[in-house]
C-alpha positions as CSV (number, residue, x, y, z in Angstrom):
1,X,21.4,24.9,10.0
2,X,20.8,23.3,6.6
3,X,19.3,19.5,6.4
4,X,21.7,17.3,5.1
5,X,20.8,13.2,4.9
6,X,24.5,12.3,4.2
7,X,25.5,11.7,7.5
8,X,22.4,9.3,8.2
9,X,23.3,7.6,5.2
10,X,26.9,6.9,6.0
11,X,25.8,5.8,9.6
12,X,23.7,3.6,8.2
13,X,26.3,1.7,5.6
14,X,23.9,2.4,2.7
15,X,25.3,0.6,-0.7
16,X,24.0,1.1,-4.2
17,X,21.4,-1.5,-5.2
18,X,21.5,-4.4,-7.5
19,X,19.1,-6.5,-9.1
20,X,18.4,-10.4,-7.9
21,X,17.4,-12.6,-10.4
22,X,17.7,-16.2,-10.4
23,X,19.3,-16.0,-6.8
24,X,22.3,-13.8,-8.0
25,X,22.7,-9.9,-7.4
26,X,24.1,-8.3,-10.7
27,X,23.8,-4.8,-12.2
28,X,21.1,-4.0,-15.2
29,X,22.5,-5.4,-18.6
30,X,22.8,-1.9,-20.1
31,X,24.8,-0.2,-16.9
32,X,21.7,2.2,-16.6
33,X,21.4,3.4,-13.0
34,X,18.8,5.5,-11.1
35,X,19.9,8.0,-8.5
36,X,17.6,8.6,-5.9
37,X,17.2,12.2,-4.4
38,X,16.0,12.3,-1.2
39,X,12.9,14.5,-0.9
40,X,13.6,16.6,2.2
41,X,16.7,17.8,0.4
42,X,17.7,16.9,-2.5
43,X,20.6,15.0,-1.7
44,X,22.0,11.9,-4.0
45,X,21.6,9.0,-1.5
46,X,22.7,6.4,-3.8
47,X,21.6,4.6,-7.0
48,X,20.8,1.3,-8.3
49,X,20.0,-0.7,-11.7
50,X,17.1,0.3,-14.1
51,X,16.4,-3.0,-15.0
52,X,16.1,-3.4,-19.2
53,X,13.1,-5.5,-20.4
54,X,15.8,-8.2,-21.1
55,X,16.3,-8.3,-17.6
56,X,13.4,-8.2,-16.5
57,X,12.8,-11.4,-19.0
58,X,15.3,-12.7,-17.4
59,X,14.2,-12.6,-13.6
60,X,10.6,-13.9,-15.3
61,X,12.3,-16.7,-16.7
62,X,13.7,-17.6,-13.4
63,X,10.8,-17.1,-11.6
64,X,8.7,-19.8,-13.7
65,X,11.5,-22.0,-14.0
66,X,11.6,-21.7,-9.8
67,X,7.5,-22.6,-10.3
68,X,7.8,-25.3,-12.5
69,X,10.7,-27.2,-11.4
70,X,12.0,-26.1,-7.7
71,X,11.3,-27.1,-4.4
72,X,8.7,-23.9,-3.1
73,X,5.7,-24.8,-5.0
74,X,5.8,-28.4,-3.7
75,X,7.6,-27.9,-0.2
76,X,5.7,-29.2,3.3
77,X,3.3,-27.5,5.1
78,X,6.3,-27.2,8.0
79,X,8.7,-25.9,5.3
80,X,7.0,-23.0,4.5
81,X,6.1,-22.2,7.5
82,X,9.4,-22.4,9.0
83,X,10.5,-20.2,6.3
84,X,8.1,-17.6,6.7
85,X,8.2,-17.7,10.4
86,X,12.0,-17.0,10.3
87,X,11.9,-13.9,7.9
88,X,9.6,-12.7,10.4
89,X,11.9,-12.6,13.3
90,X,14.4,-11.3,11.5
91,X,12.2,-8.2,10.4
92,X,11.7,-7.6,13.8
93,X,15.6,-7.8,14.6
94,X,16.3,-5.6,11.7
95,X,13.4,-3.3,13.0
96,X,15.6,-0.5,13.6
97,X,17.8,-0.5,10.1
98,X,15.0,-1.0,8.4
99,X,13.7,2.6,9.7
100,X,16.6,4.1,9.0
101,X,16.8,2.5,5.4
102,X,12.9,3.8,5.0
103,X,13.6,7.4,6.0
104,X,16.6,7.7,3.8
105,X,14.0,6.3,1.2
106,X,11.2,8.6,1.5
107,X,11.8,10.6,4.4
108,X,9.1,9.3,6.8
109,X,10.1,9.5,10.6
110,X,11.7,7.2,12.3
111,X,9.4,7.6,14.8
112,X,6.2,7.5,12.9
113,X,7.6,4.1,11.1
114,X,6.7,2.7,14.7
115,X,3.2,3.1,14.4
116,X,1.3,0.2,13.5
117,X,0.4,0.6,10.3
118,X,3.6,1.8,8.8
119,X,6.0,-0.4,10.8
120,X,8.2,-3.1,10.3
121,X,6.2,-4.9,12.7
122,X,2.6,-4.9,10.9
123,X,4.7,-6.8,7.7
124,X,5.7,-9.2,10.3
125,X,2.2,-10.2,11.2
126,X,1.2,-10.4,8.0
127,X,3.6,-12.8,7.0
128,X,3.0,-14.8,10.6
129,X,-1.2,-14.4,9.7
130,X,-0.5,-16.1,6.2
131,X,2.0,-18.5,7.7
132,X,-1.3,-20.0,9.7
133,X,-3.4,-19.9,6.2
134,X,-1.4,-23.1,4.5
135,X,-2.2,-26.1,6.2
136,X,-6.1,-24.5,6.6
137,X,-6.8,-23.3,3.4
138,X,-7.8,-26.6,1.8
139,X,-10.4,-27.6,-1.1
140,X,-14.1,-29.2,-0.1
141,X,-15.9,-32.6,-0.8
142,X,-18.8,-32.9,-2.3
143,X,-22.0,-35.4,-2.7
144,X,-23.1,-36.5,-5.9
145,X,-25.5,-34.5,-6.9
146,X,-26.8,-36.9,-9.6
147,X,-26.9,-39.6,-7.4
148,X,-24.4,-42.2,-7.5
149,X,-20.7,-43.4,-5.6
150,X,-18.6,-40.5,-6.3
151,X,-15.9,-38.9,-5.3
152,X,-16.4,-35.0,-5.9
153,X,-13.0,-32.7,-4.4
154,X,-11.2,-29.7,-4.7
155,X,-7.5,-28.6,-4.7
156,X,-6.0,-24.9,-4.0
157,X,-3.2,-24.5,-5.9
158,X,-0.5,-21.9,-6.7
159,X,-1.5,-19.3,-9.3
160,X,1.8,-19.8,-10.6
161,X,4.4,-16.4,-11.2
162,X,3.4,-13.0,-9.2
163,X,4.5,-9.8,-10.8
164,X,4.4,-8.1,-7.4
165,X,4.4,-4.0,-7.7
166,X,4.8,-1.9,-4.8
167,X,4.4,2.0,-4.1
168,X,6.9,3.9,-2.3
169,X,4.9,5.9,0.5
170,X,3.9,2.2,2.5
171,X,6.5,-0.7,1.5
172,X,6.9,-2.6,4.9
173,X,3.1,-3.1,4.8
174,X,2.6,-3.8,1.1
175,X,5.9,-5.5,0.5
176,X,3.8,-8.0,3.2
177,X,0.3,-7.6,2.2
178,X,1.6,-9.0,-1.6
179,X,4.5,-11.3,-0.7
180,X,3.1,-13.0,2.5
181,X,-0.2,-14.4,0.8
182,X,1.9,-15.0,-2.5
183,X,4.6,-17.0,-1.3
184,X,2.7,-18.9,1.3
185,X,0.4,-20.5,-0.9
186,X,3.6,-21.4,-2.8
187,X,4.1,-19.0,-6.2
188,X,7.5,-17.2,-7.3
189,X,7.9,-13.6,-7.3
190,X,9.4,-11.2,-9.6
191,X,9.0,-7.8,-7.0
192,X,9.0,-4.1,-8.9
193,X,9.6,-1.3,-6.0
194,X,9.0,2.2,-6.8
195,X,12.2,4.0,-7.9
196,X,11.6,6.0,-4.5
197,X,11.9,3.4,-2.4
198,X,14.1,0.7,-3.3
199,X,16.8,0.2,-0.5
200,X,14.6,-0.6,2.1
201,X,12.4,-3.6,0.2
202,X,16.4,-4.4,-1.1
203,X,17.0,-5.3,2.6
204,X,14.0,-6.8,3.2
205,X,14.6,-9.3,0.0
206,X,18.3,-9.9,2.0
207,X,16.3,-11.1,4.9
208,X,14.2,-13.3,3.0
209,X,17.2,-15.3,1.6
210,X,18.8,-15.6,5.2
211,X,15.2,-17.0,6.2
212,X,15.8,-19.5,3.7
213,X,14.0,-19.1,0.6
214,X,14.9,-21.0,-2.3
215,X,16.4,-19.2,-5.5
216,X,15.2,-17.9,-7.7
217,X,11.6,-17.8,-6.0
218,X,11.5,-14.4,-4.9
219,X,13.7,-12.0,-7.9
220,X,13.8,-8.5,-7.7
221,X,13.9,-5.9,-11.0
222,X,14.4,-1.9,-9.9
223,X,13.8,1.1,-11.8
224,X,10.8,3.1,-13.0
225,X,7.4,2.0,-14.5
226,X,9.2,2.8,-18.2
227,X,11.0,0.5,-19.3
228,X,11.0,-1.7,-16.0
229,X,7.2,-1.9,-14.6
230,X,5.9,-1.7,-18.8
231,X,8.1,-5.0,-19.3
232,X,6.8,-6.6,-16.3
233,X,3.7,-6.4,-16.7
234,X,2.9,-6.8,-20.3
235,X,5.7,-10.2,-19.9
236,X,3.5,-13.6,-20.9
237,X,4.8,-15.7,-18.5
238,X,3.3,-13.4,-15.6
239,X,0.4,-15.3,-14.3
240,X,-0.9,-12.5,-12.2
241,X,-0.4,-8.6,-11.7
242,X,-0.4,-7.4,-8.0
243,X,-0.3,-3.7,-7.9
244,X,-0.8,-0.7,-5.4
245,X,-0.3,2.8,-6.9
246,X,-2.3,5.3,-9.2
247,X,-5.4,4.8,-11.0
248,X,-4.0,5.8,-14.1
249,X,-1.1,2.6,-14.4
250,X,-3.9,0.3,-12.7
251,X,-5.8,0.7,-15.9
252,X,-2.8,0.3,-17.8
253,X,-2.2,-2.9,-15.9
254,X,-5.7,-3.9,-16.7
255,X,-5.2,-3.2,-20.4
256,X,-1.5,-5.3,-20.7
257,X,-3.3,-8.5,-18.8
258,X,-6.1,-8.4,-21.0
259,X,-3.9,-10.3,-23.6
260,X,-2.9,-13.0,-21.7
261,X,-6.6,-12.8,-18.7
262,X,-3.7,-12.4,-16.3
263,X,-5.2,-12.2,-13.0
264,X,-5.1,-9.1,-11.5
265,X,-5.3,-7.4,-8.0
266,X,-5.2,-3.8,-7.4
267,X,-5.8,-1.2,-5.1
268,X,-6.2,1.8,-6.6
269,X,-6.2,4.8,-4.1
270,X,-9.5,7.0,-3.0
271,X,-11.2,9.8,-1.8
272,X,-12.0,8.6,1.7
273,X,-14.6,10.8,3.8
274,X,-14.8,11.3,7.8
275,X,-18.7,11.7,8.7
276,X,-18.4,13.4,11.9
277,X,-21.9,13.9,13.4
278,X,-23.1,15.8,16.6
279,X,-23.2,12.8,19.0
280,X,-19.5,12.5,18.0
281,X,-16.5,13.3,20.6
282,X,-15.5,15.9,17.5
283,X,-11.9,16.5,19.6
284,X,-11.5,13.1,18.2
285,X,-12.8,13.1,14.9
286,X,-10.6,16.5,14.1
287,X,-7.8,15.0,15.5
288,X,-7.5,11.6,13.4
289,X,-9.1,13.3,10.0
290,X,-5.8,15.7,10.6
291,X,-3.4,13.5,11.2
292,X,-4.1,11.4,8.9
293,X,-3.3,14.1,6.3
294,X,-0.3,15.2,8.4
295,X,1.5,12.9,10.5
296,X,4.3,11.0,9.2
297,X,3.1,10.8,5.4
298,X,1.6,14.3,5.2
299,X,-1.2,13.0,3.4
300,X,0.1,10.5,0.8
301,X,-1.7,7.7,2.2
302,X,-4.6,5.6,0.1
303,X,-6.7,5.7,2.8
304,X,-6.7,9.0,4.3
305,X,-9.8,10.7,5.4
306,X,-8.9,13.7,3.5
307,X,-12.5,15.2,2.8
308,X,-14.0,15.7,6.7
309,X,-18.4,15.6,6.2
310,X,-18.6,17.5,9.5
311,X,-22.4,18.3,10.7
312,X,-22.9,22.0,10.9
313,X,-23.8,22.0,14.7
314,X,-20.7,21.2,15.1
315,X,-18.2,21.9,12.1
316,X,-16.9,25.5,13.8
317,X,-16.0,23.2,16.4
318,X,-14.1,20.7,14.0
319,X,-11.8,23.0,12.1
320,X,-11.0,24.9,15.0
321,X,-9.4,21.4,16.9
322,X,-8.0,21.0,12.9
323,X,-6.0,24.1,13.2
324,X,-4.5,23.0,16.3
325,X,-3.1,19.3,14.7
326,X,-1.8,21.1,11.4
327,X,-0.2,23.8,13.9
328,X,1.7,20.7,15.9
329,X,3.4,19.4,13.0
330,X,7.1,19.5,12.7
331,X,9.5,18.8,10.3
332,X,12.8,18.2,8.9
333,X,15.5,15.5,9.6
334,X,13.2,12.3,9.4
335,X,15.9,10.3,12.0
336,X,14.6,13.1,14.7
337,X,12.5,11.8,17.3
338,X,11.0,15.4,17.5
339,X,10.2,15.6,13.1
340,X,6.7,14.1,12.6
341,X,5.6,14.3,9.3
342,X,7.4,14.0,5.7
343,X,8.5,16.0,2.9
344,X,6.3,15.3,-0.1
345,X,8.0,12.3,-2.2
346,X,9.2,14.3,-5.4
347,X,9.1,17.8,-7.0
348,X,6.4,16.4,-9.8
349,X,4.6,15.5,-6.6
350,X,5.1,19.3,-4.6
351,X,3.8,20.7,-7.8
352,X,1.0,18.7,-7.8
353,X,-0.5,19.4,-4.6
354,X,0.4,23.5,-4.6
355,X,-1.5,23.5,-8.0
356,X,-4.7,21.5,-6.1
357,X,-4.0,23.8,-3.2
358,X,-4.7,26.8,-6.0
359,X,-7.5,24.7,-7.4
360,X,-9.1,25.1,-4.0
361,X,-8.9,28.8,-4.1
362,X,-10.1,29.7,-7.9
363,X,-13.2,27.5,-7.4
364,X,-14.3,29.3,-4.2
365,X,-13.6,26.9,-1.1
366,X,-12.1,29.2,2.2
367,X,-8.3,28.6,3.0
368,X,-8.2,28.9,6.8
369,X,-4.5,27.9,7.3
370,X,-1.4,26.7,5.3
371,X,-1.1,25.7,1.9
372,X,2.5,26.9,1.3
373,X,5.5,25.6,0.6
374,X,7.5,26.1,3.7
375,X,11.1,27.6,3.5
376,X,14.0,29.1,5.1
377,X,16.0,25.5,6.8
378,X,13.5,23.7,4.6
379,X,13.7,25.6,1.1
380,X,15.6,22.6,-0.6
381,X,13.0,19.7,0.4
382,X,9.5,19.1,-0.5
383,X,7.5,20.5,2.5
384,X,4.2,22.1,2.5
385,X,2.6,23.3,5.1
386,X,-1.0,21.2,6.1
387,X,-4.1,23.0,4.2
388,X,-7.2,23.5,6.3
389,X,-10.4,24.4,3.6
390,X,-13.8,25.0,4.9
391,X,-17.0,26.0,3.0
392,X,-16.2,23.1,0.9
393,X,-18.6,22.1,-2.5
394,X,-18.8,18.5,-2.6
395,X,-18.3,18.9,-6.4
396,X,-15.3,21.0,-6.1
397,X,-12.5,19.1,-7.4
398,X,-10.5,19.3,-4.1
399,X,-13.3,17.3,-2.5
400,X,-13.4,14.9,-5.5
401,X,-9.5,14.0,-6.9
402,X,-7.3,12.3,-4.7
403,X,-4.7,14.8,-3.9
404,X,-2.2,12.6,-2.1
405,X,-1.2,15.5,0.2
406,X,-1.9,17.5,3.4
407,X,-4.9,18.6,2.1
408,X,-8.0,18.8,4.3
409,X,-11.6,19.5,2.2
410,X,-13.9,20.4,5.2
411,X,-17.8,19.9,3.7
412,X,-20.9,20.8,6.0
413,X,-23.9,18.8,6.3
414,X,-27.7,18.6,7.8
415,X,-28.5,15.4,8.0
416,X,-27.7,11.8,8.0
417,X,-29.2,11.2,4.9
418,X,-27.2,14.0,3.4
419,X,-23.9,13.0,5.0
420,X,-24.5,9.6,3.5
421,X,-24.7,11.3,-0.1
422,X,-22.2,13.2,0.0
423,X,-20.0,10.4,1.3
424,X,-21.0,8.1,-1.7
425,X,-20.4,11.0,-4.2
426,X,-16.9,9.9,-5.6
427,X,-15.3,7.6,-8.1
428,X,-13.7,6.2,-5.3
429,X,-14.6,3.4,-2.7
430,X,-11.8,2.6,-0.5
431,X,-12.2,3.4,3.2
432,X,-14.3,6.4,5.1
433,X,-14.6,6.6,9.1
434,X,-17.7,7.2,11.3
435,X,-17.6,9.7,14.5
436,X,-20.4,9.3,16.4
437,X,-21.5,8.0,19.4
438,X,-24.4,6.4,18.6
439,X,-23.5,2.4,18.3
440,X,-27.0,1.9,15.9
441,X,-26.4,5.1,13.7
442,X,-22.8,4.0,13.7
443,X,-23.8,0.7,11.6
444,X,-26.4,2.2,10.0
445,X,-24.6,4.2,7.9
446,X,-21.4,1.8,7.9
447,X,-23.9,-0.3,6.6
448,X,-24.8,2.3,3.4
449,X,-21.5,3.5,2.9
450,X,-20.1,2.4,-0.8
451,X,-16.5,1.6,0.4
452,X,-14.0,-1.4,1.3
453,X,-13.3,-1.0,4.9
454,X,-14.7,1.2,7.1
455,X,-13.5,2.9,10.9
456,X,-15.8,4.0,13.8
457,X,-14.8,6.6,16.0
458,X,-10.8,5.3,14.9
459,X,-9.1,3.4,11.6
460,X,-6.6,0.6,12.2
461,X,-4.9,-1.3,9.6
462,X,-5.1,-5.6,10.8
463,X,-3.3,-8.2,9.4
464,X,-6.4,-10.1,8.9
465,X,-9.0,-8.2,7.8
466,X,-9.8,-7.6,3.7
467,X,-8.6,-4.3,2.8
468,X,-9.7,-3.0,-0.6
469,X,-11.7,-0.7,-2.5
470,X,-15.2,-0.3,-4.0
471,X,-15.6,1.2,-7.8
472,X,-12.0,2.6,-9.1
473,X,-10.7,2.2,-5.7
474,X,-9.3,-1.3,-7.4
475,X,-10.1,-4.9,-7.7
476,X,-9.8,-7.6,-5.0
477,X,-8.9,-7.5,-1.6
478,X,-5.6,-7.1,0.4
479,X,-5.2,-9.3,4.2
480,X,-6.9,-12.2,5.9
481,X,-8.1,-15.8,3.7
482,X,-9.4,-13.8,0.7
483,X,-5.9,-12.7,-0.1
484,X,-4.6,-16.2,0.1
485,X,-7.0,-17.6,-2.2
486,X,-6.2,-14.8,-4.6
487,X,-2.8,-16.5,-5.1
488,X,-4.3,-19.8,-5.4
489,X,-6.4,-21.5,-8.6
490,X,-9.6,-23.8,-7.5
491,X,-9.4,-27.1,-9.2
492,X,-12.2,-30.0,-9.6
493,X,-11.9,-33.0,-9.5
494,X,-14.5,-36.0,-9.9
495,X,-14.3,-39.5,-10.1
496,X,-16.3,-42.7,-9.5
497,X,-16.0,-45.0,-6.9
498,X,-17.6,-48.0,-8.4
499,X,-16.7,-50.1,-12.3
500,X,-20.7,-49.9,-13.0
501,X,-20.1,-46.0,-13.0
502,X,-16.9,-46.1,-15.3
């Protein structure tokens, strides 16, 4: 039976997009629209505005006007959090259409957008974590240090207009991780999604305005990175960039802020390794390495463990329990409680990981399953089936480039200190996970690994915990206080308390 996503889309009332700027929904100035396909087959699900750079001017405009003149920036304590409390409950009402608004973006599993990590529910307890972050986050007194009555503070204050860009494969999450820190320390928003998926951040910006936000303070501009995300960023009343997505437009970003020192958090991608040593319950290890790269995202995940640094006592051992999570998979119609992993976003994309896939092979590494494009009911979407490589080079450019894929590089290793070289061996920097059961050798080498957050024997995403990447993994960090203060500017100020000091 062919796949067909009309149906789903019809069920779910889906209407064409518009842009919000200055709390009004309107078209693009030009007419231009984007029609999005969706990737397990191809289908026109709808379309919405590519926003012009006058437009996106014009949602910039509104933004800083919205800073420097309306109500968010200066609001309570209770305001806010009142406001933020509320768009939390209603993502978790909305839980279900926001699923089904996610799968008819990308074509993730309903059932997969339940897990933690990739739910609704993990963007409302981000914004309910940074809810509790405004009336703590506060400035310090100081003594004189020259002696003296003095009074010595500081003030946190809003960094002013967010250019807020988000990726398509995780938007719940990041549309939180950027917007939840941002607006609770009281800054606008002007929000880019990816072109890939738009209507489900488009409902989530809905939400926000029946939670009560002010206009203007959150405006959204849709549409690809040229012209839309080129005139957003490179716009000089942007007082900071925060971006998730490829290495390539993060050091674009970095080279449009550099004329205005626009402040800038990224997270860039990585490389991220599983050590998986003897002492390790290697069931488990194989099992979360491979699903990572395969269940529900089929790999295009930032911090999948996509090169496995399995110990040879026990690496036969690995990729056999491998075989058997690729072989589980299922897929097709995303709204399917029995599909568990996605198509791959775009054709540019499925091209991109069958030539890695090839890579693989010319440079020497073993392929012990998959690695094709799967067919027959599935010919007209973007499936491949999970790849499985042992006798893996470090240096071999599957175990090195970010593939964004179900790709598995399976390396050997002797020794701790090897594993531990092997696993520092990249560009990248973002996350890596540690199977063993050993508790001391399990912080030892936590403790020597060069990346941003780290998983033994497991990985969970939390609301309040840095997340964020060593090297050109990114900049700054994502979750918990230090992403609060990234929205905020420290100000001094000093005075004396006495005329004889004046």
């Amino acid at each position: 039976m062919t796949l067909s996503m009309l149906g789903h889309r019809d069920d779910v009332g889906l209407k064409d997009g518009l842009l919000l700027i200055g709390g009004q929904w309107r078209a693009s100035g030009d007419g231009a629209t984007w029609t999005h396909k969706h990737p397990a087959t191809h289908e026109e699900i709808g379309s919405f505005p590519i926003a012009t750079a006058e437009d996106v001017d014009a949602a910039v405009q509104a933004a800083r006007q919205a800073f420097d003149e309306g109500p968010w920036p200066r609001a309570t304590v209770s305001a806010r959090v009142r406001v933020l409390h509320k768009f939390s409950a209603l993502l978790r009402e909305h839980n279900d259409d926001l699923l089904s608004r996610l799968a008819l973006d990308n074509g993730v599993p309903k059932t997969f957008g339940n897990i933690y990590a990739a739910s609704v529910g993990v963007a409302a307890d981000v914004f309910d974590h940074h809810a509790g972050w405004i009336d703590k986050a506060g400035g310090e007194t100081f003594p004189g240090y020259q002696g003296g009555d003095k009074l010595a503070v500081t003030f946190r204050e809003p960094i002013g207009v967010v250019a807020a860009i988000l990726p398509w494969n995780a938007p719940f999450l990041l549309f939180a991780q950027k917007l939840g820190p941002a607006l609770a320390a009281g800054c606008t928003v002007v929000l880019k999604p990816s072109e890939y998926a738009s209507f489900s951040v488009l409902r989530m910006v809905e939400l926000l305005e029946e939670a009560g936000l002010p206009e203007g303070v959150v405006n959204v501009v849709t549409g690809p990175g040229d012209p839309t995300g080129e005139a957003l960023i490179t716009h000089p009343l942007v007082d900071k960039i925060s971006f998730t997505g490829s290495r390539a437009v993060g050091k674009r970003i970095v080279e449009a802020s550099a004329g205005t020192l626009k402040r800038v958090s990224m997270e860039l991608g990585g490389k991220s390794p599983a050590i998986v040593f003897p002492e390790a319950e290697v069931a488990l290890a194989a099992a979360t390495a491979m699903g990572m790269v395969t269940m529900g995202l089929s790999g295009q995940a930032c911090i999948a463990q996509s090169r496995a640094l399995v110990h040879r006592d026990v690496y036969d051992e690995f990729i056999t329990v491998a075989q058997g999570v690729a072989g589980y998979m299922s897929y097709g119609d995303p709204f399917e409680p029995s599909v568990l992993a996605s198509p791959l976003i775009n054709e540019r994309q499925l091209g991109r990981v069958l030539g890695y896939i090839q890579k693989g092979l010319e440079e020497g590494a073993r392929l012990v399953q998959g690695g094709n494009r799967l067919d027959g009911d599935y010919s007209n979407g973007n499936f491949v089936a999970p790849a499985i490589f042992a006798d893996v080079d470090n240096k071999m450019t599957i175990a090195q480039e970010e593939i964004f894929g179900p790709v598995l590089a399976v390396v050997p290793f002797s020794d701790e200190d090897e594993a531990i070289r092997l696993a520092n061996d990249t560009e990248y920097g973002l996350g890596a996970g540690v199977y063993t059961k050993d508790v001391r050798q399990a912080f030892r080498v936590a403790k020597r690994l060069r990346a941003g957050s780290i998983g033994i024997n497991g990985f969970q995403v939390e609301p309040h915990l840095p997340f964020g990447g060593y090297r050109q993994s990114g900049i700054g960090r994502e979750g918990g206080r230090s992403a609060y203060e990234a929205y905020t500017e420290l100000k001094s100020v000093m005075m004396p308390l006495t005329e004889e000091m004046m």
